[in-house]
C-alpha positions in Angstrom: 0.0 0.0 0.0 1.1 3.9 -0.7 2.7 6.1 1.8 0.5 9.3 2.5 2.6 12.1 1.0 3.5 15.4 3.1 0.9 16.9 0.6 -1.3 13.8 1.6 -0.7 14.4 5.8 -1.1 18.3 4.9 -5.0 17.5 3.8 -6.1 15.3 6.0 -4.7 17.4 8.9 -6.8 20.4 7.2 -9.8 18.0 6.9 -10.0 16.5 10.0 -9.6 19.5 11.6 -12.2 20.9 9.6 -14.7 18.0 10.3 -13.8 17.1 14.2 -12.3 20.2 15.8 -15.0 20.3 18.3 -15.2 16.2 18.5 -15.1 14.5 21.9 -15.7 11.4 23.3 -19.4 9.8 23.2 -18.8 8.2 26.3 -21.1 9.3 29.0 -20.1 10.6 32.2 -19.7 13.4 35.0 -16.3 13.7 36.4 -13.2 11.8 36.0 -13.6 8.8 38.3 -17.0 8.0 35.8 -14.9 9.2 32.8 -11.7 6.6 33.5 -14.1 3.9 34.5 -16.3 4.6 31.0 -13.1 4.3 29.2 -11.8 0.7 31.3 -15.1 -0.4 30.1 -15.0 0.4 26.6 -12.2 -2.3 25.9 -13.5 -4.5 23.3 -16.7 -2.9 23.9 -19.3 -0.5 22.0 -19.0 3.3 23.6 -23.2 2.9 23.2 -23.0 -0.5 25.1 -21.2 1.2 28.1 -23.4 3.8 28.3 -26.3 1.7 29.3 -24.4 -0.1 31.8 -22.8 2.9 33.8 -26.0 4.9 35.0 -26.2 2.0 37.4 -23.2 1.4 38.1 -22.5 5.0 39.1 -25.6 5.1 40.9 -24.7 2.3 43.1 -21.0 3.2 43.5 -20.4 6.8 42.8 -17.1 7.6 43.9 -13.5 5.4 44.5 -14.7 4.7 48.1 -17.5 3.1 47.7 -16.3 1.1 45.0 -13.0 -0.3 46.5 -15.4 -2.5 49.1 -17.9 -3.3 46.4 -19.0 -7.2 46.5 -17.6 -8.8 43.3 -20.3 -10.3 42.3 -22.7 -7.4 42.7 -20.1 -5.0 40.2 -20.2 -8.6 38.0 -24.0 -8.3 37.5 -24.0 -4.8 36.9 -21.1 -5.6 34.1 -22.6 -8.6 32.3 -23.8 -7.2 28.9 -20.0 -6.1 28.9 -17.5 -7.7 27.4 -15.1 -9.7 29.6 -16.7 -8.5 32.3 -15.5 -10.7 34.8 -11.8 -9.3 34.3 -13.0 -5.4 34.3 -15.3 -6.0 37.3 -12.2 -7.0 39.4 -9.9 -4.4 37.7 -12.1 -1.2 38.4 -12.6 -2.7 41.9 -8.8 -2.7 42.4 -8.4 0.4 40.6 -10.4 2.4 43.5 -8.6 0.3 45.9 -5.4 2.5 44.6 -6.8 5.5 43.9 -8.5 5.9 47.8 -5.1 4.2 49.3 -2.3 6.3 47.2 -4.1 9.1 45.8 -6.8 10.7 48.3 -9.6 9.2 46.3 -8.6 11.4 43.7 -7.8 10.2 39.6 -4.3 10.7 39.0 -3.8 13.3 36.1 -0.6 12.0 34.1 -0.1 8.9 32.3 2.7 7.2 34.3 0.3 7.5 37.7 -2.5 6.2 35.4 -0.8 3.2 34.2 -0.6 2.2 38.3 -4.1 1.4 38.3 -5.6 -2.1 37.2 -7.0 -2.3 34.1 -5.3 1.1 32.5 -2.5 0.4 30.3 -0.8 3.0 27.5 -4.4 3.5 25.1 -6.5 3.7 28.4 -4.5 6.4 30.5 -3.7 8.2 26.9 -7.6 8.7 26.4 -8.0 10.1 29.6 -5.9 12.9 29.3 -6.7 13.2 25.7 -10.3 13.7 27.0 -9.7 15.4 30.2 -6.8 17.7 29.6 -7.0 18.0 25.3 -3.4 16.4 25.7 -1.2 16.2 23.1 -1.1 12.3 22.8 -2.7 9.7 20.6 -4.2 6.2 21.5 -4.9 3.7 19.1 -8.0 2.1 19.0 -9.5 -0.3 16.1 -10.8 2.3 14.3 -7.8 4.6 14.4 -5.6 1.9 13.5 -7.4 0.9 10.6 -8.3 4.5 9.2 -3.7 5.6 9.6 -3.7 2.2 7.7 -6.2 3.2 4.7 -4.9 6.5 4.6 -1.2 5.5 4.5 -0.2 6.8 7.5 0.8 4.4 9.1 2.2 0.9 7.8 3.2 -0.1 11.2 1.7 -4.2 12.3 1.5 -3.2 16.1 -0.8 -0.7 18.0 2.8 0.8 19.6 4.4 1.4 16.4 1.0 2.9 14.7 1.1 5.1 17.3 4.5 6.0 17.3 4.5 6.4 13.6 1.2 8.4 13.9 2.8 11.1 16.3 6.2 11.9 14.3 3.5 12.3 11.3 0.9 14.7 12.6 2.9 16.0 15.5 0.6 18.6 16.9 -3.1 18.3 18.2 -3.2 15.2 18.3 -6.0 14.8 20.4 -8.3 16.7 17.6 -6.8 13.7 15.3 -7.4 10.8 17.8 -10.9 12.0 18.6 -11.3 12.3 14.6 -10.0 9.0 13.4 -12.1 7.5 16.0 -15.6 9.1 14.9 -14.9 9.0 10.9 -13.9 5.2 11.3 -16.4 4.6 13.9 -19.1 6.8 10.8 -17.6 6.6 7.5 -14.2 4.8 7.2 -16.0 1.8 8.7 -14.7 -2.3 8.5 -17.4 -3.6 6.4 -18.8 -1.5 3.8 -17.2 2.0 4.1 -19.3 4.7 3.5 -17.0 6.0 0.7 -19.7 8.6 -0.3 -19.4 10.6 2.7 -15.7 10.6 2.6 -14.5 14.4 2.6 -10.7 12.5 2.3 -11.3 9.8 -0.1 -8.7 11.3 -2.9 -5.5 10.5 -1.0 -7.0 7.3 0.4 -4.6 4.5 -0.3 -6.9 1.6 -0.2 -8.1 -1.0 -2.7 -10.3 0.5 -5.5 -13.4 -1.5 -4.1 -13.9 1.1 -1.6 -13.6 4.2 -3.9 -17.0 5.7 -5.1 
């Protein structure tokens, strides 16, 4: 597959900006404990399947302290339209274990503190700041992977190195481009039957022809 071009990078960074300057996340929540526990959830999971979990959760558990004495099996129930719910139930139980022992009950607010807490690895703590803070960063999810991929950004066979490859590219606000890539894959630039027609970027895809309109 073709290499976007600096001409290429140039136009999508125009379009996307453009399109998703004001984009953020269609996860719901309130404040950051609800936000990092949204995003935990949303592994492997639809954004509008976590939404119809969490009102109850919240409701029954609304802060890190009552959470970190939760009853596994009650946060298991709660959780079990979610995928691999067993795992995330016992991770966001642990995780307000941490964040009431070592942070005052408090959400840490930089990646490396992040990446303490169970079930927040690299993408996870990276779309918490991106959404909290507008940082600078960008996490690689399916769709963003696959859209850097069809746009030639990105030729790279790991999430790490997409990423990597990803930042030295478009450099600066990257959370406008992560929150982009996620909604116009997610919308347009989809796995199965792209919506080609919508596409405001489709002349420097780099794609097969069968998606072109």
């Amino acid at each position: 597959m073709k290499k976007a071009t600096k001409k290429d990078i140039e136009f999508i960074k125009e379009q996307f900006i453009k399109n998703y300057s004001d984009a953020v996340t269609e996860l719901t929540y309130t404040n950051d404990y609800e936000l990092l526990i949204a995003i935990i959830l949303s592994a492997q999971c639809t954004d509008k399947r976590v939404n119809i979990i969490t009102p109850a959760l919240f409701k029954k558990y609304p802060s890190p302290k009552e959470l970190e004495s939760a009853n596994l099996d009650d946060v298991k129930e709660l959780l079990r339209s979610c995928s691999f719910f067993n795992n995330k139930a016992q991770n966001i139980i642990k995780m307000a274990k941490v964040v009431q022992e070592d942070f005052d009950g408090e959400i840490p607010q930089n990646t490396k503190q992040l990446m303490r807490l169970a079930g927040v690895g690299n993408k996870t703590a990276n779309v918490f700041m991106i959404e909290a803070h507008g940082a600078n960063l960008m996490a690689v999810d399916t769709h963003v992977f696959r859209v850097s991929h069809r746009l030639g950004l990105s030729d790279a066979k790991t999430v790490e190195k997409t990423e990597e490859q990803l930042v030295k590219k478009l450099k600066d606000d990257l959370h406008i481009f992560h929150q982009a890539m996620v909604l116009f894959g997610r919308y347009i630039c989809k796995a199965v039957k792209p919506d080609c027609g919508k596409c405001f970027i489709k002349e420097v895809c780099k794609t097969d022809k069968t998606f072109r309109v």
